[in-house]
N, C-alpha and C positions, 0 to 999 in steps of 0.2 A: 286430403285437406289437412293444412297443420292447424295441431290445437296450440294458440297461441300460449297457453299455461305449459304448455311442455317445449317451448323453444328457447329459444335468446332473446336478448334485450334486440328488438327489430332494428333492421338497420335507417329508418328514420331517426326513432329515439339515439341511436348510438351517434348519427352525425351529429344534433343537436346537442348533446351532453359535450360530441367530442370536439364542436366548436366552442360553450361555455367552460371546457376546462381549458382547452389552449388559451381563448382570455383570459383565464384566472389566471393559468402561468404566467404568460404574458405580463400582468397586473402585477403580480406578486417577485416576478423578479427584475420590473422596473423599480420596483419602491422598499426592497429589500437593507436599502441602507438607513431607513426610517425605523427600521424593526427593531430591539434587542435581540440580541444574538442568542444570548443564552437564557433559555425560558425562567420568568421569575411564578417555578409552580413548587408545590410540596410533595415529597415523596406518596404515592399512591393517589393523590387526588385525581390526576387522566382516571384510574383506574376506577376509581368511587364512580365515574359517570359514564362508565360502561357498562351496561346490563349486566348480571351473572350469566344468563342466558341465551343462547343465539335467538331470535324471533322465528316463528310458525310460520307468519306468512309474511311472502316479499313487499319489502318499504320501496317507494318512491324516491327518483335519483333527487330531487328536491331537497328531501330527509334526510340525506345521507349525506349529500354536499353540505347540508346546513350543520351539519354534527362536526362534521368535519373540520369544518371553519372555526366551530363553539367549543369543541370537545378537543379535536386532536391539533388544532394550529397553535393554540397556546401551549401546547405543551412540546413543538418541536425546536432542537436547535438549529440556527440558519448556517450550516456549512456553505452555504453561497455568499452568502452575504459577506460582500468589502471588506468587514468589519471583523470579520471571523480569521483572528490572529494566530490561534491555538492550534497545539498538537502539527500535523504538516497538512499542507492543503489539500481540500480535495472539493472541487468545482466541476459543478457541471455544465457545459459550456451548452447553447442551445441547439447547435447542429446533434449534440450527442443527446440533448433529451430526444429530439425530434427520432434518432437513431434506437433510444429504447423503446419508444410508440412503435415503431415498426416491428423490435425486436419482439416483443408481445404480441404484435397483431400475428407476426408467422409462426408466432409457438414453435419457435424448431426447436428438436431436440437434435445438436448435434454431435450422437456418440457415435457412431459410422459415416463411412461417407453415404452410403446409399440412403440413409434416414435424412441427409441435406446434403447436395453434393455441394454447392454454391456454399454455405456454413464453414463446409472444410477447405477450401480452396481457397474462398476469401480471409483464413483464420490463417494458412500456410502464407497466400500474398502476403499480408498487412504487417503480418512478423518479418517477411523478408524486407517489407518496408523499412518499421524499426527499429530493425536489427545496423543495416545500413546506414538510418541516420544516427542512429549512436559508436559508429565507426567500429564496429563488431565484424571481427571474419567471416567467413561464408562456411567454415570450421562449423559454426553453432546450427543448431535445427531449434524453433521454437514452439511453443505448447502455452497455449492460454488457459490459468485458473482465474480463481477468483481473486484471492490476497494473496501480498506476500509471506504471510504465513503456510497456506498451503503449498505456494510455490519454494517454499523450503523446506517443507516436510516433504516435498516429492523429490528434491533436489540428494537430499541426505537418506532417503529410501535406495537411490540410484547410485550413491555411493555405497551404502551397505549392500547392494545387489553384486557390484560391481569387486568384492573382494572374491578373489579366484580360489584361496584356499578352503570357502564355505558354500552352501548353498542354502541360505537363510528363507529364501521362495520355496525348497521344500521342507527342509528339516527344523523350521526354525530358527531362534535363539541360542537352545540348550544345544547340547550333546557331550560325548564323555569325553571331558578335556581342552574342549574348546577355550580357548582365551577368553575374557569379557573382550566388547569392543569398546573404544571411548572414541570422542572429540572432540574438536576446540574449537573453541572462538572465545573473544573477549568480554571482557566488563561492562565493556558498554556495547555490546552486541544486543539485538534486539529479543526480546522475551520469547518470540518463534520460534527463537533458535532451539532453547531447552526445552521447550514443549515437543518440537518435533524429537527429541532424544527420547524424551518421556515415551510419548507415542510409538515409539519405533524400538521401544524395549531397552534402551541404553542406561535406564535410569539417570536422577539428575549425578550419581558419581558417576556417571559415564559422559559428564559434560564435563568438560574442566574449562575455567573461566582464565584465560589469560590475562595480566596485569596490562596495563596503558603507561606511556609515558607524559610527557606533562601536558601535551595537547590531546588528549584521550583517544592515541591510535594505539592497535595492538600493538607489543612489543616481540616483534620477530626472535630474539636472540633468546628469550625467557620461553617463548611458543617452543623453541629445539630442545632448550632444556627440559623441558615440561613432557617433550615425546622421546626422547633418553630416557627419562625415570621411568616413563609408563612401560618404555617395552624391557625395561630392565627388572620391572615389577611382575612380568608375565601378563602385561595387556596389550591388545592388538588396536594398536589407534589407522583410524582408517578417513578420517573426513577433518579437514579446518571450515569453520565458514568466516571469514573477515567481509569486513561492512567498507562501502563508499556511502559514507554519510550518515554517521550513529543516528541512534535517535534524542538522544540528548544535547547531542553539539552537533551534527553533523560533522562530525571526524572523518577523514580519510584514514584507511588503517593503511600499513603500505604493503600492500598487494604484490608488489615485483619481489619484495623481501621472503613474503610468504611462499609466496609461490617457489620460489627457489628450497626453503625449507620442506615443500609438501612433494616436491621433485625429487627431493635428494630421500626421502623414507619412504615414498610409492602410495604419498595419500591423498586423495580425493580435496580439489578446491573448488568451494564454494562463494562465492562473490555476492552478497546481499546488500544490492544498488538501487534498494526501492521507493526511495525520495530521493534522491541526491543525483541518480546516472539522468536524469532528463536532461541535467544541465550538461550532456556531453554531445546532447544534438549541436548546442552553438563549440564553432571553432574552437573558440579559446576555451576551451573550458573541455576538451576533448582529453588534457593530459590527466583528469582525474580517473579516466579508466587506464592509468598505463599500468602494465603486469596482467591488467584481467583477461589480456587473451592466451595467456598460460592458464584460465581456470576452467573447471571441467564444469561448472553449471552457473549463473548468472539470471539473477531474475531483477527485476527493473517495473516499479505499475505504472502506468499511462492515468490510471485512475488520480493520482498524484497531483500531480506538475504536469501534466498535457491534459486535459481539459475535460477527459473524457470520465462520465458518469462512474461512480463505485456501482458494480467490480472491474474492474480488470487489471489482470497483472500477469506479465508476459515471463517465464523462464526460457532461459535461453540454455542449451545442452550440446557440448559437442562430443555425449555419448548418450545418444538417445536408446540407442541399443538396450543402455542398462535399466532406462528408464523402464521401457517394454519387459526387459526379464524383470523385473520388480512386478509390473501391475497385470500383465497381459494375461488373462485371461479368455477363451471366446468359446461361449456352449452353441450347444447346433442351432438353436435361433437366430442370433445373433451372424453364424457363418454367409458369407455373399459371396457372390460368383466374382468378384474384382480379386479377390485374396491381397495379396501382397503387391499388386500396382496400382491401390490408394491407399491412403493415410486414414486409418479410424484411429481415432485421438481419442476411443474407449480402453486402446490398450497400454497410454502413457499417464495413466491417472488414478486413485479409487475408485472415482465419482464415475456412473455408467451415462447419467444426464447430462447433459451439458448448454448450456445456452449458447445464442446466436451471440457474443459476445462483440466478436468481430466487426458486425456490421457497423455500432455506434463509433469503434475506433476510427473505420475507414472510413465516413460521414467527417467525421471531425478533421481528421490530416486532410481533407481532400476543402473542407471549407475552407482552414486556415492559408493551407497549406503549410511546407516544410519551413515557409523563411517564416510567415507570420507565426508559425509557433515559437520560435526563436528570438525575434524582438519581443514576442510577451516574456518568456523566460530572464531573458537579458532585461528587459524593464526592472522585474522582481528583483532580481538580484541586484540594482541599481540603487533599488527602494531599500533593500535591505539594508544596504553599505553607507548610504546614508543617513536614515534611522542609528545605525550603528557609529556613524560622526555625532551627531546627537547628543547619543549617551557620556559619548566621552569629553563633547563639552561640558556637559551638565557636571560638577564636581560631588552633585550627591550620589552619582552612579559611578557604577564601573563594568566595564565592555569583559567579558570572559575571556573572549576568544576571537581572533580577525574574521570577518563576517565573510565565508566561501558562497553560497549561495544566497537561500532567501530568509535563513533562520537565523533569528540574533540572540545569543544568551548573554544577559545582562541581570545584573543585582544592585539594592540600595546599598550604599554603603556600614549596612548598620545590622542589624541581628537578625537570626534567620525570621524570628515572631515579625517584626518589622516589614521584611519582604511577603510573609502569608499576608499580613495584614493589608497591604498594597496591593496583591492579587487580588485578595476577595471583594475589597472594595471596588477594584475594575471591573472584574465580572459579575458582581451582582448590581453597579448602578449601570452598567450598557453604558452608551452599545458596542461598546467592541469588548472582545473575548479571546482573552492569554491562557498558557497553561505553562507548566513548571518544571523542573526538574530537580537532581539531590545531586551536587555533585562535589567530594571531600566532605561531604558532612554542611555543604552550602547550599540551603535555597536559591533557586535560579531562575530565573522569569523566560519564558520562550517568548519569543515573538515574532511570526514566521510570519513571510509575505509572500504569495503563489495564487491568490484567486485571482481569476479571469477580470473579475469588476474590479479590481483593489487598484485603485489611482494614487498618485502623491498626494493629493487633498485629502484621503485615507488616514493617509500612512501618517500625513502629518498633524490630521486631527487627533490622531490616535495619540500622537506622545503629548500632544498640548493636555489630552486631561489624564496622560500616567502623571507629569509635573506636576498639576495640580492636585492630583490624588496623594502624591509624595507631600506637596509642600503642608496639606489638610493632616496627613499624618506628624509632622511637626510640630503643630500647631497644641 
């Protein structure tokens, strides 16, 4: 007989819960454009109405949902919400919540295949998926992390694995006379980039930061110069990583430039297209990966700009090989009778855990499907270019940059104090929510358009009270 104190939540109570939470969802992300965006709370107060203590004994789902509503709802920001302009999008679209319900209810862990064969099959499909619709060679093999951070600290592991005259998997870093290694990427390359150097032993003088030209893409001609001096200095430069779509501007760096430079020295190209390569599922907008199919690793999130819930972010490798010499470890636990004709995606990564990651991508492509993710995309970026007419009627603004996808960088015409002051006054009166950047020494207002619910009545409520906010600053 079970004793009900040492089992689960029964499965009566879990239907009942787990039909009043799909209403709440349901409830909460029809009314999500009523919300502020960004919680108006003070640092530590969630935490002040947290116990110090976990509880003795188990509380009622009642309790919990009701804390939940009191305690932690005021203190979340709404990355769903329309309204939610900042930083790059990341929405979670309903097919893909429905996708993490499931993914939780199988608990897979899928580090082998034999631990989920379905996890790894469908993780191997869904990349071959969108590998295809981002017009990517059959060259690449794909590996789903979690950010694009990790999927570029695994990318640039793969390149360090991948120098022939070292063996860094056994002997380390050091040894007597070894070269330092360095690499490169640019100024406005994303902060992963140097963390992963850090992590991987390169120190940050083993990053070297390429200069931009006047639309903040790398500068090819300054990157050769920059790997002249290193190897003439006795350092072994082995990896570039260039960006489709900074994070600041969304720049293209140009990728066919580099890649000819990383051709001609024998070094490792990395392509980091983790907002920006969604826009190369649609037609037009396919010439923004041109040069990347000369690059040796390419990571791109779906988490992003296709709809699907954080995390997932797909690297794409067309040397997985080195991936594996980098991570591949396997003790006799771990060993299965398949050996080498399946894929365990424990031996292309740190991490031995891995979630069912897969399933919510492949839920979401297959509700939308491939065209209707393509006119949402194509919308945003419609939203954006407009928004970006806008500005530039407005003669208190001015437009940074021609508007490539969904993200606009724009400034008041007047001092950097002027544009802080214009930010915080939008995100602290709601509801909608910008974020910023530095760029020459300029304050820059972001204002990115990529969620699932973000309509033109959005977009264009949203500049009626930056105007307003701007003209109150005059005043």
């Amino acid at each position: 007989m079970k004793n009900p104190e040492l089992t689960d939540m029964s499965p009566e109570e879990f239907r009942e819960w787990g039909h009043r939470s799909i209403d709440w969802i349901a409830d909460y992300l029809s009314d999500l454009e009523t919300r502020t965006v960004s919680p108006d709370v003070s640092a530590g107060s969630i935490r002040a109405q947290i116990p110090d203590m976990a509880p003795d004994a188990g509380e009622g789902m009642d309790r919990i949902f009701s804390d939940m509503e009191k305690v932690i709802l005021p203190g979340v920001t709404h990355w769903n919400s329309p309204n939610f302009f900042a930083y790059f999008p990341s929405s979670a679209s309903g097919p893909g919540i429905l996708g993490e319900l499931l993914m939780a209810a199988f608990n897979t862990n899928a580090m082998i295949w034999r631990t989920s064969p379905a996890a790894t099959e469908l993780e191997e499909a869904v990349l071959n998926w969108l590998r295809q619709m981002l017009g990517l060679s059959d060259a690449f093999t794909g590996v789903v992390y979690d950010t694009a951070s990790v999927s570029t600290f695994h990318a640039i592991a793969a390149a360090r694995a991948a120098i022939s005259e070292r063996d860094i998997g056994e002997d380390g870093m050091g040894g007597v006379g070894a070269p330092r290694l360095c690499m490169y990427t640019s100024q406005e390359a994303h902060s992963s980039v140097e963390k992963a150097g850090i992590a991987l032993g390169l120190g940050r003088n083993g990053v070297r930061k390429i200069g931009v030209d006047d639309r903040f893409r790398m500068d090819a001609v300054e990157l050769e110069a920059a790997i002249g001096r290193d190897k003439a200095d006795g350092w072994h430069p082995f990896c570039v990583s260039a960006t489709v779509g900074t994070t600041s501007t969304t720049s293209v760096d140009p990728v066919e430039a580099i890649a000819s430079v990383c051709n001609k020295h024998g070094l490792w190209l990395h392509v980091d297209g983790a907002y920006a390569a969604a826009a190369a599922i649609l037609p037009e907008m396919r010439n923004i990966l041109a040069g990347c199919e000369h690059a040796h690793s390419f990571v791109m999130n779906p988490h992003k700009w296709l709809f699907t819930p954080i995390d997932f972010s797909a690297l794409f490798c067309r040397r997985p090989d080195m991936l594996k010499r980098a991570f591949s470890l396997t003790p006799e636990y771990l060993q299965t009778q398949e050996g080498a004709s399946v894929t365990n995606y424990m031996d292309y990564g740190i991490q031995l855990g891995r979630r069912f990651r897969s399933l919510k991508f492949w839920m979401v492509v297959r509700y939308f499907g491939v065209d209707g993710l393509r006119r949402r995309i194509r919308e945003h970026i419609r939203l954006a270019r407009q928004f970006g007419e806008w500005v530039e009627d407005d003669s208190r603004f001015r437009l940074l940059l021609p508007v490539q996808f969904g993200t606009v960088c724009f400034r008041l015409k007047g001092t950097n104090e002027a544009n802080e002051q214009l930010l915080e006054s939008l995100n602290r009166r709601g509801p909608i929510y910008l974020s910023h950047t530095n760029l020459n020494g300029d304050v820059i207002l972001r204002f990115s358009v990529g969620n699932i619910r973000t309509t033109e009545a959005h977009v264009e409520a949203a500049w009626k009270l930056i105007q307003t906010a701007a003209t109150e600053l005059e005043d």
